[in-house]
C-alpha positions as CSV (number, residue, x, y, z in Angstrom):
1,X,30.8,-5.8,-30.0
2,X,29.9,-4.9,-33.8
3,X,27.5,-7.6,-34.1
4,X,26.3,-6.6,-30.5
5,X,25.6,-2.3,-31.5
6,X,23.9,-3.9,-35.0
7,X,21.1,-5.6,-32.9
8,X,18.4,-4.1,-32.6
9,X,17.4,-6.8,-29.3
10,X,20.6,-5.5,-27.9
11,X,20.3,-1.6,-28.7
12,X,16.7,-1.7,-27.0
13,X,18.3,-3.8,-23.7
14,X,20.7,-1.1,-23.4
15,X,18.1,2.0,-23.9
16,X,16.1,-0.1,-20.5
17,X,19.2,-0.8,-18.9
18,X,20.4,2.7,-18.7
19,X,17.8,3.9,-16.8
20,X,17.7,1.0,-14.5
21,X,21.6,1.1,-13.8
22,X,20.8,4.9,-13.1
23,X,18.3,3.5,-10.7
24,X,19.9,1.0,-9.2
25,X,23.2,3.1,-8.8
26,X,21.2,5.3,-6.2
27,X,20.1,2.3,-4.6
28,X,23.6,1.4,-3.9
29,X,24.3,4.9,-2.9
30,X,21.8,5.1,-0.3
31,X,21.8,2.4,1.0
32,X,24.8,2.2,3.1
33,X,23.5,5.3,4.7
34,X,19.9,3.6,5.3
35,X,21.7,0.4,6.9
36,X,23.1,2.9,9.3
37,X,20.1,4.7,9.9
38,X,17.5,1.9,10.5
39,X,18.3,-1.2,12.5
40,X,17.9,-5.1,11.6
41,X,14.4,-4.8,13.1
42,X,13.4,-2.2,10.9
43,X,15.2,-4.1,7.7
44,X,12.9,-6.9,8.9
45,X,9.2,-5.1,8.4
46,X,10.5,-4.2,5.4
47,X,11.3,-7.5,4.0
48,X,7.7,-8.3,5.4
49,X,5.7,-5.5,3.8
50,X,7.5,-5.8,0.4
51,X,6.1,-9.8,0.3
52,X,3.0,-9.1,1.6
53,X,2.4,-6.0,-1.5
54,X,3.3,-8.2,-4.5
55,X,1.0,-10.9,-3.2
56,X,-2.1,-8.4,-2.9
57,X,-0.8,-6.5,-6.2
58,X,-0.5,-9.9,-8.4
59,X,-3.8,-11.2,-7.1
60,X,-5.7,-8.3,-7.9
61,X,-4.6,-8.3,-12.0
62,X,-5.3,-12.3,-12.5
63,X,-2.2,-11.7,-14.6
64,X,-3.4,-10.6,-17.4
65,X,-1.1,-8.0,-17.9
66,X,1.2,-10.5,-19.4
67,X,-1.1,-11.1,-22.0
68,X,-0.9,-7.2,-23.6
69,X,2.4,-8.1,-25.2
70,X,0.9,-11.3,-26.7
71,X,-2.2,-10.3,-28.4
72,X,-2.4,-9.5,-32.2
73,X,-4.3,-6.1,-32.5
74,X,-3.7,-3.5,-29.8
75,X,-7.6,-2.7,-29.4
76,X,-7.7,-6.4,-27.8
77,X,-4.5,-5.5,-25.6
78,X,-6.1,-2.0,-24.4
79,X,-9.6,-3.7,-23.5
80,X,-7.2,-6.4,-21.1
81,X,-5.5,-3.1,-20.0
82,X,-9.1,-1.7,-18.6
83,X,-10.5,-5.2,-17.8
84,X,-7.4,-5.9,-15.3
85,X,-8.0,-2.0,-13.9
86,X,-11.5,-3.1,-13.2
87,X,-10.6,-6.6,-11.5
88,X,-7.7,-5.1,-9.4
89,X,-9.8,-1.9,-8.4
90,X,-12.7,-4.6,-7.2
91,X,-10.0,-7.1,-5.5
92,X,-7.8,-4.4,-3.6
93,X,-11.0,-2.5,-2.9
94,X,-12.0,-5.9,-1.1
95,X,-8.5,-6.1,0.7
96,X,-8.7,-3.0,2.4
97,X,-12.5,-3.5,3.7
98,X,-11.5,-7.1,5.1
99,X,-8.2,-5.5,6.4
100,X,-10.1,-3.0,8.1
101,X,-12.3,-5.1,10.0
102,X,-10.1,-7.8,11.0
103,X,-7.7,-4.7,12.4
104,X,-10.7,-3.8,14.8
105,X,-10.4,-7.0,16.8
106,X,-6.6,-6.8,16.9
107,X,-4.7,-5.3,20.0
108,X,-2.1,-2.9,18.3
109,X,-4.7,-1.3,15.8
110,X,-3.5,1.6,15.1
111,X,-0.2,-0.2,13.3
112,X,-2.1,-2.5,11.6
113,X,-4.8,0.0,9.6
114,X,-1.3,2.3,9.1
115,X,0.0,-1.5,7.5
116,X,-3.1,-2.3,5.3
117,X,-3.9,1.3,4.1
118,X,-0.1,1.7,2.7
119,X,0.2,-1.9,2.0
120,X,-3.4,-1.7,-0.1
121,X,-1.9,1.7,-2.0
122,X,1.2,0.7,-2.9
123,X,-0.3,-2.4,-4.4
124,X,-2.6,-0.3,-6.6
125,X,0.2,2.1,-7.7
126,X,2.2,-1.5,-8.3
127,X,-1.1,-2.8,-10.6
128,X,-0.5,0.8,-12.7
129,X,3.4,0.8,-13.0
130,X,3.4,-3.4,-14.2
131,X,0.0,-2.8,-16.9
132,X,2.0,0.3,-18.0
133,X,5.4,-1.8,-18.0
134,X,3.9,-4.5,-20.1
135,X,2.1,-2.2,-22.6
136,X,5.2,-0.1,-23.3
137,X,6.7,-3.7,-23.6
138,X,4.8,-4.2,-26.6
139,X,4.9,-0.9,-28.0
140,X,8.6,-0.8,-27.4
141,X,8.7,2.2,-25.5
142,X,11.7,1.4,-23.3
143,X,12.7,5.2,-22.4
144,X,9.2,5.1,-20.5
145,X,10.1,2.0,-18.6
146,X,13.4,3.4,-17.7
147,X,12.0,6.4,-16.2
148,X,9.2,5.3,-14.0
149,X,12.1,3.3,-12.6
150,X,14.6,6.2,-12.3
151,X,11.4,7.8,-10.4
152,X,10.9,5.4,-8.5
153,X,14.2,4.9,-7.2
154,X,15.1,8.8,-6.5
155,X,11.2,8.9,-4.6
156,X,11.8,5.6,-2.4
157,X,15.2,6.0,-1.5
158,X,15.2,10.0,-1.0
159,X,11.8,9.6,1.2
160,X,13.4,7.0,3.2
161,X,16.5,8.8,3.7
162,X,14.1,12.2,5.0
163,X,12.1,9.8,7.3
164,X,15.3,8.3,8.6
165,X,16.2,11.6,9.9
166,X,13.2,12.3,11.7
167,X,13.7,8.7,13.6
168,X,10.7,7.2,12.2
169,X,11.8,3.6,12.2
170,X,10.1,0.9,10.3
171,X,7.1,3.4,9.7
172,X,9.3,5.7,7.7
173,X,10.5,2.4,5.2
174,X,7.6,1.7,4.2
175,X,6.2,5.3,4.4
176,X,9.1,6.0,1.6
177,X,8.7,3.3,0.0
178,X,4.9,3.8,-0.6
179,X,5.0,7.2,-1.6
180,X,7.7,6.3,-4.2
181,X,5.9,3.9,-5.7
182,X,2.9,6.0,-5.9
183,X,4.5,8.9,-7.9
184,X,6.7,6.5,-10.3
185,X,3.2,5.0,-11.0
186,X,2.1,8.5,-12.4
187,X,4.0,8.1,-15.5
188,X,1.6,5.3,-16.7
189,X,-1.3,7.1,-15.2
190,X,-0.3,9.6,-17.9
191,X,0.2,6.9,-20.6
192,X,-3.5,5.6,-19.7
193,X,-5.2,8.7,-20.5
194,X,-2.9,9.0,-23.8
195,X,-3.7,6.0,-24.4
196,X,-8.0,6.5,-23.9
197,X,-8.0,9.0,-26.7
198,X,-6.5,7.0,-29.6
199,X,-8.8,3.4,-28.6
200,X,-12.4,3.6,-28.4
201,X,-13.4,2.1,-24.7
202,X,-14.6,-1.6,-24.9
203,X,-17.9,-0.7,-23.6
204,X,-19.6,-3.9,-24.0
205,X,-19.6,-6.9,-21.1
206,X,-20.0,-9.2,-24.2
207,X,-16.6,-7.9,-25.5
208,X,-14.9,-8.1,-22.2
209,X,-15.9,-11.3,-21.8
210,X,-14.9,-12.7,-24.9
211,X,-10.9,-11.1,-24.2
212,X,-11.6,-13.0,-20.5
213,X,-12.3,-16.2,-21.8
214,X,-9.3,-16.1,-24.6
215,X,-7.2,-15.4,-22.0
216,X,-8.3,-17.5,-19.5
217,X,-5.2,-19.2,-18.8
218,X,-3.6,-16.4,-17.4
219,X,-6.2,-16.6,-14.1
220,X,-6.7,-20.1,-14.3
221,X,-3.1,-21.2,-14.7
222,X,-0.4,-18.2,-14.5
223,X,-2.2,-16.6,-11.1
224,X,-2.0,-19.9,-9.1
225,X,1.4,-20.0,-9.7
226,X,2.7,-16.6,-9.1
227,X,0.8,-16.6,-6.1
228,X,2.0,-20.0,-5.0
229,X,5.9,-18.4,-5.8
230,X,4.8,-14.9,-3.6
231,X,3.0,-16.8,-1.2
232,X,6.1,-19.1,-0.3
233,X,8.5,-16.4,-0.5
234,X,5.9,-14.4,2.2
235,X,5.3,-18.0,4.4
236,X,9.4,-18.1,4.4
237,X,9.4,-14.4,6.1
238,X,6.9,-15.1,8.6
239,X,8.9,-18.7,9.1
240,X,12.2,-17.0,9.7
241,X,11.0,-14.6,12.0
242,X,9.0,-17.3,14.0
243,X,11.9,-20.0,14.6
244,X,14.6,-16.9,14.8
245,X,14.0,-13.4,15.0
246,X,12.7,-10.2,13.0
247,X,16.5,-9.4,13.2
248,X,18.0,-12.1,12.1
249,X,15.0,-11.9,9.1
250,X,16.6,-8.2,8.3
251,X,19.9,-9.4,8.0
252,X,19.1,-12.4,5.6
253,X,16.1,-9.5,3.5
254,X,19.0,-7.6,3.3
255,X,21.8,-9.9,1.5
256,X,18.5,-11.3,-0.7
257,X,17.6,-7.8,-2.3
258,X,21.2,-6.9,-2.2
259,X,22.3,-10.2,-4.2
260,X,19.0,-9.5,-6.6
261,X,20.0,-6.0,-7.7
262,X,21.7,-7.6,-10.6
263,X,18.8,-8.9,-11.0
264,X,17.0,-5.8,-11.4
265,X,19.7,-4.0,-14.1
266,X,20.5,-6.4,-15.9
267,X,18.1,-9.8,-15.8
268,X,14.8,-7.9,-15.7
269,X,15.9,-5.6,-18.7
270,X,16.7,-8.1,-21.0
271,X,14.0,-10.6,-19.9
272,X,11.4,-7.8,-21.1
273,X,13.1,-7.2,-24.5
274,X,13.3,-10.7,-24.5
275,X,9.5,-11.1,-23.7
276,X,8.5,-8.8,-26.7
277,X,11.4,-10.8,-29.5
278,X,10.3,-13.9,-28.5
279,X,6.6,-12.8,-28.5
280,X,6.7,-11.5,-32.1
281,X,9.0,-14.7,-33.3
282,X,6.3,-17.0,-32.0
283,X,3.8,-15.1,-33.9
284,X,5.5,-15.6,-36.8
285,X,6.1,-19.0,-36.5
286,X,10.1,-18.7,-36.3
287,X,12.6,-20.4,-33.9
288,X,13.7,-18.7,-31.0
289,X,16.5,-21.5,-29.6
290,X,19.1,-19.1,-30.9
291,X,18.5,-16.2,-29.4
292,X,17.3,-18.0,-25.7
293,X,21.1,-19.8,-26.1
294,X,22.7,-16.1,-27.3
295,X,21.1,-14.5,-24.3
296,X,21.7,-17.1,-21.4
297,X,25.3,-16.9,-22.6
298,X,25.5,-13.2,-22.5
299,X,23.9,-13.2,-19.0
300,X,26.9,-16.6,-17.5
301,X,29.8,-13.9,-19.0
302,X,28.1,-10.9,-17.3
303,X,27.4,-12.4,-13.8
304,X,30.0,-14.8,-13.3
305,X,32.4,-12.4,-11.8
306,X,30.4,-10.7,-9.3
307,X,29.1,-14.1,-8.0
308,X,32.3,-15.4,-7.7
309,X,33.4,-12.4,-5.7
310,X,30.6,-12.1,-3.2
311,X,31.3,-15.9,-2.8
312,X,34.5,-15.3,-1.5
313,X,34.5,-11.9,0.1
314,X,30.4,-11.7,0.8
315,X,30.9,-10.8,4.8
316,X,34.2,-8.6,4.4
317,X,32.0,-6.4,1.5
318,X,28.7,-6.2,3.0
319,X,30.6,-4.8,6.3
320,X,32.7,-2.3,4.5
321,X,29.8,-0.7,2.9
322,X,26.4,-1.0,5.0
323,X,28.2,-0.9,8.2
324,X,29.7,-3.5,10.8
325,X,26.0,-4.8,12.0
326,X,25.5,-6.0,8.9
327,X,28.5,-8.5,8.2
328,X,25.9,-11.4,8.9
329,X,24.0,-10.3,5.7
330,X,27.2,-11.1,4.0
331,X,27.4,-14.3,5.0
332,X,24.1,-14.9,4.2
333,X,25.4,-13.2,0.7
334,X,28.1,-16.2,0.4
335,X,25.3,-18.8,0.7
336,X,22.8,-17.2,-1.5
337,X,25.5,-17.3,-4.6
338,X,25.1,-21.3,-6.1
339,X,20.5,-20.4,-6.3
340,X,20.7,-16.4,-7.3
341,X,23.5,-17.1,-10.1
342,X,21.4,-19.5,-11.9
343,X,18.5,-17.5,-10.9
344,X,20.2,-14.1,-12.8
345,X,21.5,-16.4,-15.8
346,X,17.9,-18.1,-16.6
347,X,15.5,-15.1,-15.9
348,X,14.8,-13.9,-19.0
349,X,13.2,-17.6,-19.8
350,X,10.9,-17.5,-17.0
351,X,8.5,-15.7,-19.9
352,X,8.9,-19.0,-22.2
353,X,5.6,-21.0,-20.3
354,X,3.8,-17.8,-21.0
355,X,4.7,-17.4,-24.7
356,X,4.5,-20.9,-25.8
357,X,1.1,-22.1,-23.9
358,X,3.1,-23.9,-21.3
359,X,1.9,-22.4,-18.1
360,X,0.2,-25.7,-16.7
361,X,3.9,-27.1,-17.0
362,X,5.6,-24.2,-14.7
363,X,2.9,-24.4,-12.2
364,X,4.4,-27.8,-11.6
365,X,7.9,-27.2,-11.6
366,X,6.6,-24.1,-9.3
367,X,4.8,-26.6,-6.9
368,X,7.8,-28.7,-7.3
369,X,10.2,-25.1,-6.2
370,X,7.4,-24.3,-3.8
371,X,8.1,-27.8,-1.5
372,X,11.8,-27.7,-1.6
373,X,11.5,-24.0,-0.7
374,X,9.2,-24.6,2.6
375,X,10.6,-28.2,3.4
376,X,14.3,-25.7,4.3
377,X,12.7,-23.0,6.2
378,X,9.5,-24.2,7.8
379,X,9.6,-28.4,7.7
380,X,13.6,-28.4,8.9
381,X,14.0,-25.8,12.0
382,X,10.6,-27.1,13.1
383,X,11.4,-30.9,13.5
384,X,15.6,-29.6,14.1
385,X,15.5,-26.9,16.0
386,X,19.0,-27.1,16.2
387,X,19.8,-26.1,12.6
388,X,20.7,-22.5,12.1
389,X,19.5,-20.4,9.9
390,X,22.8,-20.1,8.1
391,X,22.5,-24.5,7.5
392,X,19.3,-23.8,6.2
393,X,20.0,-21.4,4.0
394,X,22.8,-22.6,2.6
395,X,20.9,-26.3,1.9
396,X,17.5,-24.2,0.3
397,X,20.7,-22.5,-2.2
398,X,22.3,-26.0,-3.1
399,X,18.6,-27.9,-3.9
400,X,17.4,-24.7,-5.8
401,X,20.6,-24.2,-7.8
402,X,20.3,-28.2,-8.9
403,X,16.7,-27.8,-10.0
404,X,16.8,-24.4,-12.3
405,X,19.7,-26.2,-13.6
406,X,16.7,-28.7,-14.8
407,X,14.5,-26.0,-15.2
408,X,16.5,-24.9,-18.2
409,X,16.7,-27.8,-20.0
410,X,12.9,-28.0,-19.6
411,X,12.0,-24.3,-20.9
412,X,14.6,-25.2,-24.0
413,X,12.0,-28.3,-24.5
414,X,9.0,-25.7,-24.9
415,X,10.5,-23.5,-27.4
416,X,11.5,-26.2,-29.5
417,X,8.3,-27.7,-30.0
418,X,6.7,-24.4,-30.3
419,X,3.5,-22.5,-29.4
420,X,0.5,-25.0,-28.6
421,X,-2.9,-24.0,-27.6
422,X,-3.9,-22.9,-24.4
């Protein structure tokens, strides 16, 4: 524990974690009072809308928000801040015109321009919170991460809560949950103009083009495969609800963001203070094996418990505290454990591909993920319709659990031989 207070890598984890346990501790407050507000249906248009936002949200950057941590002089990294704030302005601009016109031809049009407009805003205020997230990322400035997320959490969950009273259904989820977004987003809108006065504006299409082209990989490579990941896990929610039903969909969104909040304290705060060490080691040429074992090894001690109880005592758990409705989310807990604990334990190298030029190698193990992924929920219950979703689930767990087991061993390979071009 000495060792562990001396490190700066671990002293910065903990100034992020603490405002993201503080977050996530009012998740887990609320939410056994939103399971009893809102039904499975309602659960289910959730889970819909928050994979059809990411999608729109990751498309419109090209990604290159993960290069502001990586390059050398932080005039480059502020002209990629306004160049991505151009590109996503254009794309989601584009979004909602196409959104708008294909909702004229639809039936219930008054739902769907509600859908795109929130859906289109939130994904905006999502472009500001991860370009702010990534630049405070490499300017270390933690405490600002930690409170956009705080934010966040108090506006989505409190606004949820409020709508749930007045009996707005699945309109007041993701009501609450777009407005939430949108003021935790303010606290980079601030940073922005901070940040306008201290670097002159990269004016010149010459100069823009030039950080476009250095970064090209991030478009050409790293965008086909985060699509490709968002774009299964959004095919998977429209497959569920077609061979079941949005209910059924609700109680399986439920157990998956549930099983992920450890995900969200812990994983995610580490794998950005991980981003940024391993960012400035490959700069300087030094090894970072050491400190991918040290924190892989931190993350098996921390998560090995919980996993092992929600394994055991998933349904008993998730019927205790969101309500009896919602025991079949803990079942669907119990089968989610084998693919989320190796999920939680590896996250933090998920960056590695990015760091070390390897990004044409993730898009195939992605591909690779991406089959396995849509051979369980759309390739199975169509040719056996007598599978439930519980065999499928609990197949999709076992396969995906055996290949980040080799996913590790492969992202170990990268930062051994070190940064290549690219």
């Amino acid at each position: 524990m000495k060792l562990y207070r001396q490190s700066d890598f671990f002293r910065s984890v903990l100034t992020l974690m603490t405002g993201t346990v503080v977050a996530q501790v009012i998740g887990y407050a609320v939410y056994p009072l939103i399971t009893r507000i809102y039904t499975p249906e309602d659960m289910g248009e959730l889970g819909l809308f928050s994979r059809f936002v990411p999608f729109i949200a990751t498309f419109a950057t090209v990604r290159y928000e993960f290069a502001l941590p990586l390059a050398k002089q932080d005039h480059h990294a502020f002209g990629l801040f306004r160049l991505s704030l151009r590109i996503a302005f254009i794309c989601l601009f584009s979004v909602l015109i196409f959104g708008m016109c294909y909702a004229i031809f639809r039936p219930e049009q008054k739902d769907y321009f509600i859908f795109i407009l929130m859906s289109v805003g939130s994904a905006y205020a999502s472009v500001w919170i991860s370009l702010g997230t990534n630049w405070a990322i490499r300017k270390k400035e933690f405490r600002l991460i930690s409170q956009q997320r705080v934010i966040n959490a108090l506006g989505v969950n409190g606004l949820r809560l409020i709508f749930g009273y007045f009996k707005l259904g699945s309109l007041g989820l993701l009501l609450g949950t777009f407005l939430g977004t949108l003021a935790s987003s303010f606290v980079f809108f601030r940073q922005f103009f901070h940040l306008k006065k201290e670097h002159r504006p990269v004016s010149k299409n010459k100069r823009m083009n030039a950080l476009a082209k250095e970064y090209k990989s991030f478009p050409s490579t790293n965008l086909p495969h985060a699509l490709l990941d968002l774009g299964v896990d959004s095919i998977i929610a429209w497959s569920i609800v077609e061979y079941f039903d949005k209910a059924e969909f609700g109680q399986y969104s439920l157990a998956f963001l549930v099983m992920k909040i450890p995900l969200s304290v812990v994983g995610s705060s580490i794998g950005q203070v991980f981003f940024n060490r391993v960012s400035e080691m490959a700069n300087l040429g030094e090894s970072a094996i050491p400190l991918i074992l040290k924190t892989t090894q931190t993350l098996l001690l921390l998560c090995v418990v919980p996993f092992t109880i929600i394994f055991f005592f998933g349904e008993e758990i998730f019927a205790f505290v969101f309500g009896q409705k919602w025991a079949m989310a803990g079942t669907f807990g119990e089968l989610l454990v084998p693919y989320l604990f190796f999920n939680f334990m590896l996250s933090p190298l998920s960056t590695l591909p990015i760091i070390f030029g390897r990004q044409k190698e993730a898009l195939y193990i992605g591909i690779l993920v991406a089959i396995i992924q849509l051979t369980s929920f759309t390739v199975l219950p169509h040719f056996y319709p007598f599978l439930s979703l519980y065999n499928i689930v609990l197949w999709n767990s076992l396969a995906m659990a055996i290949v980040l087991i080799g996913v590790f061993f492969v992202y170990l390979q990268f930062a051994k031989k070190g940064r290549i071009n690219g």
